[in-house]
N, C-alpha and C positions, 0 to 999 in steps of 0.2 A: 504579272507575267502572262503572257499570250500563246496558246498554242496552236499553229495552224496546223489542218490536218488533211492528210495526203484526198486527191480526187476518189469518189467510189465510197468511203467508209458507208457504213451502216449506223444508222440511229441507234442500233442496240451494243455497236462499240464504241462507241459516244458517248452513252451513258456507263459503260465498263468504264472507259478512262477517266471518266468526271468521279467515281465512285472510289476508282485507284488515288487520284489525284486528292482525295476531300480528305484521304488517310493523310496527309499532312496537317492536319489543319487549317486548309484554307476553303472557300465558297468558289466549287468550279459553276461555270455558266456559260454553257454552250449556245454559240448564234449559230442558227444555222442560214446561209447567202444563199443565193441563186447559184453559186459555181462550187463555192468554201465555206470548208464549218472552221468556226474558230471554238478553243476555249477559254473563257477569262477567268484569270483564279485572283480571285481579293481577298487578301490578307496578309500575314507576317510568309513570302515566299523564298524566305533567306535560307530556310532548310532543303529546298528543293532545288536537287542538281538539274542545269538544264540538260546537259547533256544525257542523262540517263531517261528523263524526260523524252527526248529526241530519238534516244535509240526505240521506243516503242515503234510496231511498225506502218500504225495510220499516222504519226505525225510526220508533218513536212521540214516544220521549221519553230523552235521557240524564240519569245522574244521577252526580254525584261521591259518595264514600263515602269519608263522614270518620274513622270507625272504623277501627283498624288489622288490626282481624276482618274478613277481608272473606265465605269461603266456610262460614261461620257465622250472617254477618252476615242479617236478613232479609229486608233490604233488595236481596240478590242472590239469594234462596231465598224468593219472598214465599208457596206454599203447605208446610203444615207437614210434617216428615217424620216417616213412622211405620217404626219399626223392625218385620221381621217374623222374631220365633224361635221356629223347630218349630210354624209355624203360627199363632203368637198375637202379639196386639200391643201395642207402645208410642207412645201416641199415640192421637190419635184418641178419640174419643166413650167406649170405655169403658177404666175406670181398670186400670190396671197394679198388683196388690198381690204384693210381692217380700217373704217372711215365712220364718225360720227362725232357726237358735241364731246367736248371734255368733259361734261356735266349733264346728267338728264336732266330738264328744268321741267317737263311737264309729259303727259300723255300727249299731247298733239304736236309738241315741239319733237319728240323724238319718232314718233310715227313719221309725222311731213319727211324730216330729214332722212329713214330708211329708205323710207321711196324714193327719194332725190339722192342719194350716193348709191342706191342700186341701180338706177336708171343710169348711169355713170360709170358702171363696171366695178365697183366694191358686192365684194361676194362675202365680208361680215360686217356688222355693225359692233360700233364699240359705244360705250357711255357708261359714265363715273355714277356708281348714286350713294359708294361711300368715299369721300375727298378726302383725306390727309393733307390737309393744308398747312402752309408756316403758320399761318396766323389763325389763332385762334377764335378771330371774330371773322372771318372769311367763310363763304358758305362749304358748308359740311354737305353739303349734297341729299338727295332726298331718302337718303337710304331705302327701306323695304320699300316702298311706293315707287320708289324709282326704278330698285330689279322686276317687279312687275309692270312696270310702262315698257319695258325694256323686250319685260316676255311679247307684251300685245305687238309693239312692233314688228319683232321676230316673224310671232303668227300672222301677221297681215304681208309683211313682204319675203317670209321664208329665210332672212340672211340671219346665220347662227352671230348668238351673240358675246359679245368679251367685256366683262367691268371686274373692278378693283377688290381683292377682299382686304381689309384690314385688319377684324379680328376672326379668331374663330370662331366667336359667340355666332358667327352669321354664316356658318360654313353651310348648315341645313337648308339657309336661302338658296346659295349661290348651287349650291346642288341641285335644289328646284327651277329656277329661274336662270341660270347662265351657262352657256357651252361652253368656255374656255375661262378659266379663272385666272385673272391678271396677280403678279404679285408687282408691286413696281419698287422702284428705284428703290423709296428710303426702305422698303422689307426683304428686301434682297437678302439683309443678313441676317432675317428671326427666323434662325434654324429652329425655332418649336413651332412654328407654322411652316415651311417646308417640313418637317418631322409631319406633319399632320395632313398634308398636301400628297406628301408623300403617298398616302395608305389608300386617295379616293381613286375614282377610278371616272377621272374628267382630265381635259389637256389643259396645261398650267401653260400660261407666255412668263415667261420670267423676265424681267428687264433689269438692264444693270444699274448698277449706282452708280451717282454720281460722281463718286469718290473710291471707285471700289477697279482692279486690274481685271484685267480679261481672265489670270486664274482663279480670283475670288467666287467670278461669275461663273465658271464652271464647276466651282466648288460648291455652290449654291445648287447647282444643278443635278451635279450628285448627290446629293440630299433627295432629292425629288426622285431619281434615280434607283438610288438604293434601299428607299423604301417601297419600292413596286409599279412607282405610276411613271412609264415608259416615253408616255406622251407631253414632250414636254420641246415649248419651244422659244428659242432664247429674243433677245429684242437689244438693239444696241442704240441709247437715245440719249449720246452726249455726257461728257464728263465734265467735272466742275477743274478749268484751268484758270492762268490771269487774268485769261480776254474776257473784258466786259462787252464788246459788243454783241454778243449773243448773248442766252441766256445760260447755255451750256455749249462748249464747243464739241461738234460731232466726229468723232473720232471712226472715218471710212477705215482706217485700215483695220480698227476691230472686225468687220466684215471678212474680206479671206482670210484673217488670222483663223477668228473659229470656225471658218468650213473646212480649213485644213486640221486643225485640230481634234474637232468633234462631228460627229454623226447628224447632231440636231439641227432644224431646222432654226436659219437665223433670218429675224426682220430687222427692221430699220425704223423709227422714230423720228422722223424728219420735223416733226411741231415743236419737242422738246428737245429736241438738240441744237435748234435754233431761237425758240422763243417770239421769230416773226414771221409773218404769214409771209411773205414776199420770198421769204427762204427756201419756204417750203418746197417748192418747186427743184428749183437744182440740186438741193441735197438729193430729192427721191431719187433726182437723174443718177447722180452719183453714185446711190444706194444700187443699184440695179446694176451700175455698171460695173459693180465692186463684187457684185455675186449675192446681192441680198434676196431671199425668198420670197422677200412680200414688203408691204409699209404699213404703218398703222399712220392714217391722218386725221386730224381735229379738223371735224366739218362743224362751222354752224351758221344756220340764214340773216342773223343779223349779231355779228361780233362787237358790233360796240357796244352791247347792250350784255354781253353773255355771262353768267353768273363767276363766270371761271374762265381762265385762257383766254379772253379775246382775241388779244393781240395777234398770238399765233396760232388761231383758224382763220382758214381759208374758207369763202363761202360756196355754196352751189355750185354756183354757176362757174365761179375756178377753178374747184375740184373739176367740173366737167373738161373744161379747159385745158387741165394738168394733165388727165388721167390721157387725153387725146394726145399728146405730143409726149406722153411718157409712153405711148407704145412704141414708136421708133426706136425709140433707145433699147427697148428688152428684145424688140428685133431683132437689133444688131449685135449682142451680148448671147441668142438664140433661146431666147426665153418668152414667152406666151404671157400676156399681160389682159 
């Protein structure tokens, strides 16, 4: 249940109603917008008349919310949130580009490549150094050694950085060493690492599964949500269907689903939602035209050699290539690229 409340109120009858309102048993939670204060109340709200609710006289209008998402939902959050790391943003008018190997494989390979996708217009770097792979003899990634190649880059070129966590034995790393903690696709649904994600106080990209609906993935989101960490921002990177020509097929219309849906900022996966570097390109076009906030793309200097992904990275000089003919496109959408 949602309470919007009349122009004018006062923060100290704000907190009267949220006080009135918690007498039911439920967790009221007041946004305060730039115009309107809303309040969201989570929990069992079957007791509570709206109408008597409405008769108070700061509120405007109540509303039920049928969604089992509620501090997601945007319906309780109706302006949008922008995540802010080391100064830069998620959300908001201009686009977010998250570029680097799908794998750190060394200190100088992930340094060179900062340099070369920031000179490019990527304002993060991303890179894997724990891998979750199908296959058990495929490289696992450089773990600890890799989040600190990860840090050095950072400090040499300033772009805040994003990689995978897998368990929480390594949460005290990723707190150390990473700006934006990825959860990806197959953890989407270990709600005891979202339980745990939840509590820190870092911006989570959460990315969908494979196999998982757009309410899964904001069900996942509220988890992260409902335990305190505010900053959280979703990633739509292809679903497992029949078509084998790709590797996953990219499902654009998830894109204005959840910016109608929810408050949070959504990216777009253009490498795995395709699987090949040649994709990559018109998906992001796509992604941007669709309303997506930013991309995350797999750069690396020489892909036939890459420990991980080849296929579908793009190298330098493409990325530079891509990110030049993907500013028209966020021109004409009126978005800043």
């Amino acid at each position: 249940m949602i309470a919007v409340l009349k122009q004018g109120v006062t923060r100290k009858k704000v907190e009267e109603l949220c006080r009135w309102l918690e007498g039911y048993g439920v967790s009221a939670n007041p946004i305060f917008g730039k115009e309107t204060v809303i309040i969201g109340l989570v929990g069992d709200t079957s007791a509570i008349d709206p109408e008597e609710v409405q008769a108070n006289e700061w509120v405007e209008k109540v509303t039920r919310v049928a969604e089992p998402y509620k501090k997601a939902n945007r319906k309780f959050h109706p302006e949008d949130t922008i995540v802010k790391v080391n100064g830069m943003k998620i959300g908001g008018n201009k686009l977010c580009i998250i570029a680097g190997p799908c794998s750190v494989e060394s200190e100088e390979q992930i340094i060179e490549l900062a340099k070369l996708v920031k000179e490019s217009g990527a304002n993060f770097l991303r890179g894997g150094a724990f891998k979750p792979r199908t296959s058990p003899y495929a490289f696992q990634g450089l773990r600890a050694e890799g989040l600190m190649y990860l840090k050095k880059a950072k400090e040499i070129t300033g772009l805040p950085t994003v990689s995978e966590i897998t368990n929480l034995v390594y949460l005290d790393l990723f707190m150390e060493y990473v700006d934006i903690i990825q959860v990806g696709a197959r953890n989407m649904q270990n709600f005891e690492l979202l339980k745990e994600l939840g509590r820190v106080k870092k911006p989570v990209l959460l990315k969908r599964g494979f196999a998982n609906t757009i309410e899964e993935l904001l069900m996942s989101a509220e988890y992260l949500i409902n335990g305190g960490n505010s900053e959280v921002i979703l990633c739509e990177r292809g679903i497992r269907t029949f078509e084998t020509a790709t590797r996953n097929t990219f499902d654009v219309s998830a894109i204005p689903i959840l910016k109608h849906k929810t408050h949070l900022p959504v990216l777009a996966d253009p490498s795995h939602a395709s699987g090949w570097a040649y994709l990559v390109e018109p998906l992001s076009k796509a992604a941007i035209a669709a309303g997506a906030d930013g991309l995350v793309i797999e750069v690396h200097s020489d892909p036939q050699h890459a420990k991980s992904d080849g296929q579908q990275s793009v190298t330098p000089m493409a990325f530079a290539e891509m990110m030049a003919r993907l500013r028209p496109v966020a021109k004409a959408v009126e978005r800043e690229l």
